[in-house]
C-alpha positions in Angstrom: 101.6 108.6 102.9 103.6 110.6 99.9 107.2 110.0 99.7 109.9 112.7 99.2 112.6 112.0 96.5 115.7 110.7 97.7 117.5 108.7 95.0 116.8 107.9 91.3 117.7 104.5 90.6 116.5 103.6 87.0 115.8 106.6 84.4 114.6 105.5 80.8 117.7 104.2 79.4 118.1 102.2 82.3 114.6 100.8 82.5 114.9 100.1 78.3 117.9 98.0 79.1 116.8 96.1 81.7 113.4 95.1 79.9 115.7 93.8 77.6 117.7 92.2 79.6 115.2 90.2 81.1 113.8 89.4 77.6 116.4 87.4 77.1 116.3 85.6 80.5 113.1 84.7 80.1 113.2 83.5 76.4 116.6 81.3 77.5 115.0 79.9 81.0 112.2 78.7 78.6 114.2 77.5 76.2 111.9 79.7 73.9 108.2 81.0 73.4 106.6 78.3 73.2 102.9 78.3 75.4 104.4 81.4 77.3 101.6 83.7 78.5 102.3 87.7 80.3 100.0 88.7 82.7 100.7 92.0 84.0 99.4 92.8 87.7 97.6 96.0 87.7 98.3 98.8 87.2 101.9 99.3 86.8 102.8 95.1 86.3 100.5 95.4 82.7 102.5 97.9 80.8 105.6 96.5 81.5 104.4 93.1 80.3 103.1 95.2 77.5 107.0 96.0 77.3 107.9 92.5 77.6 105.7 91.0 75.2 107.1 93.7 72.8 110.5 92.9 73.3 109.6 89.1 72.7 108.5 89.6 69.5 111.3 91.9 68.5 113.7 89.2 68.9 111.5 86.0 68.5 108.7 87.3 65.9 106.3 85.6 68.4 102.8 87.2 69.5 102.8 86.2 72.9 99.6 86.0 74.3 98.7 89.1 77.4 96.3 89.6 80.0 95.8 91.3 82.8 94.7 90.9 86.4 93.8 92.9 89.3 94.1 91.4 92.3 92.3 93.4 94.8 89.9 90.8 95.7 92.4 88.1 96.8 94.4 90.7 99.2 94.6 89.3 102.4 94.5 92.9 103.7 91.5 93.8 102.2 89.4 95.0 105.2 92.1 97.1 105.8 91.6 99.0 102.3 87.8 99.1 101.6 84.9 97.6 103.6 83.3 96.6 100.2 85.0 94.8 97.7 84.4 94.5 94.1 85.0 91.6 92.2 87.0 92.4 89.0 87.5 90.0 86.5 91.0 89.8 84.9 90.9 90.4 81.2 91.6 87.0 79.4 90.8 86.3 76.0 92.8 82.8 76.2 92.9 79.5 78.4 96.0 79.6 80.6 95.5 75.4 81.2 99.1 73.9 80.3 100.5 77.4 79.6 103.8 78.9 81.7 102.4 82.0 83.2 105.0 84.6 83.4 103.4 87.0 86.4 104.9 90.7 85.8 104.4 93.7 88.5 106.7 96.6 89.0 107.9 95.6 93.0 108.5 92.7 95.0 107.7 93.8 98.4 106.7 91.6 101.2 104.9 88.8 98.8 101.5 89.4 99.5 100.6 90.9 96.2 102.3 87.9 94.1 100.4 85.4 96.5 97.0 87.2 95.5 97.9 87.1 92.1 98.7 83.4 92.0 95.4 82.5 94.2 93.3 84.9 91.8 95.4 82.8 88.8 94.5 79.2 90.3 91.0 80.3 90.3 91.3 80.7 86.8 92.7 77.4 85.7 95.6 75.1 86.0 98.9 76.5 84.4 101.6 74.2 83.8 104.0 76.6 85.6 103.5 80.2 87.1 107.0 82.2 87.1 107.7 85.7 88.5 108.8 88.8 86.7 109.5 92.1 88.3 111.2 95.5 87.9 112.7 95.9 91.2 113.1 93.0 94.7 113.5 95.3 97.5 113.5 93.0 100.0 111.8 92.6 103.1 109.5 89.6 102.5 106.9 88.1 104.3 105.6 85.3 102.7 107.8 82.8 100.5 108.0 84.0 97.5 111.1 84.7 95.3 111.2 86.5 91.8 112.5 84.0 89.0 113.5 87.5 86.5 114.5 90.7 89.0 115.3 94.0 87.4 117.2 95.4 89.9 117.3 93.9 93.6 117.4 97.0 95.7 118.2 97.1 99.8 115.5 99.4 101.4 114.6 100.2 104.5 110.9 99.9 105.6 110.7 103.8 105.5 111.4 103.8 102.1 109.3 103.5 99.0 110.4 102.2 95.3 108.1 104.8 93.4 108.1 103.1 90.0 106.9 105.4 87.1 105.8 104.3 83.8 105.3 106.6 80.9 102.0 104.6 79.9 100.6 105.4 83.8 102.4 108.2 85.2 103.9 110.1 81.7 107.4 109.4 82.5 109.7 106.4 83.0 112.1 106.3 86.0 112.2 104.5 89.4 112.7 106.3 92.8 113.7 105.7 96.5 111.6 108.2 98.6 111.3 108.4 102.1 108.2 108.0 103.8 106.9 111.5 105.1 103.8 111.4 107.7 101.1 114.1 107.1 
């Protein structure tokens, strides 16, 4: 399924300021740095905790410790996608034990790809707290799950896509509604 373009809703400017924007948010709901850890969910969720990270120690002259972690393992609609996973280890060079996780992916969707995320986190020790960053809530949930730092919340229909864009993945930074075309 490949969307059509129907409406831009970030360019880079916009996605700049709200990286910084939620910089802030997150440094002030922690009350600072202190045992903060980023994990980006691949692919698009790691460069923008890349970005985060960045931003942190622009204003708090903080290294922030990052990993990453794909969760394709701990989807629950996994024998939909492949009838053989593989077991990926997220990259972690550090224990997350007492730490505030702050989880960063591009969309909040239905909640199932935080969930996995969280489960695939659990498995790797017990954080002290496991918060939610993302780009863009569009809504339609499934599961529980709220974002504790949201980009942008954007109302979508279900035959719509956000198409986020990253220069680090896809060359170029903006954020798209597209309609869902059938082929």
């Amino acid at each position: 399924m490949k969307g059509q373009p129907k409406n831009e809703l970030m360019d880079d400017e916009k996605i700049k300021r709200t990286i910084t924007r939620m910089t802030h948010e997150i440094i002030e709901k922690n009350k600072g740095t202190e045992d903060l850890v980023l994990v980006g969910i691949k692919t698009r969720g790691v460069p923008l905790a890349r970005r985060l990270k960045d931003k942190i120690f622009e204003f708090e002259q903080v290294e922030i410790p990052l990993g990453e972690i794909d969760i394709t393992f701990y989807r629950d609609d996994l024998t939909k996608k492949d009838d053989r996973p593989i077991l990926k280890v997220p990259y972690f060079d550090f224990p997350i034990e007492g730490k505030t996780i702050i989880l960063v992916d591009d969309v909040l969707y239905t909640g199932r790809t935080a969930r996995a995320a969280i489960e695939a986190l659990m498995d790797m020790g017990r954080a002290q707290k496991i918060q939610l960053a993302v780009l863009v809530d569009r809504g339609h949930r499934e599961l529980p799950i709220r974002a504790d730092y949201v980009g942008k919340n954007v109302p979508t229909s279900r035959d719509e896509i956000v198409a986020v864009h990253l220069l680090e993945t896809d060359g170029i930074d903006k954020v798209n509604i597209e309609e869902l075309s059938s082929l």
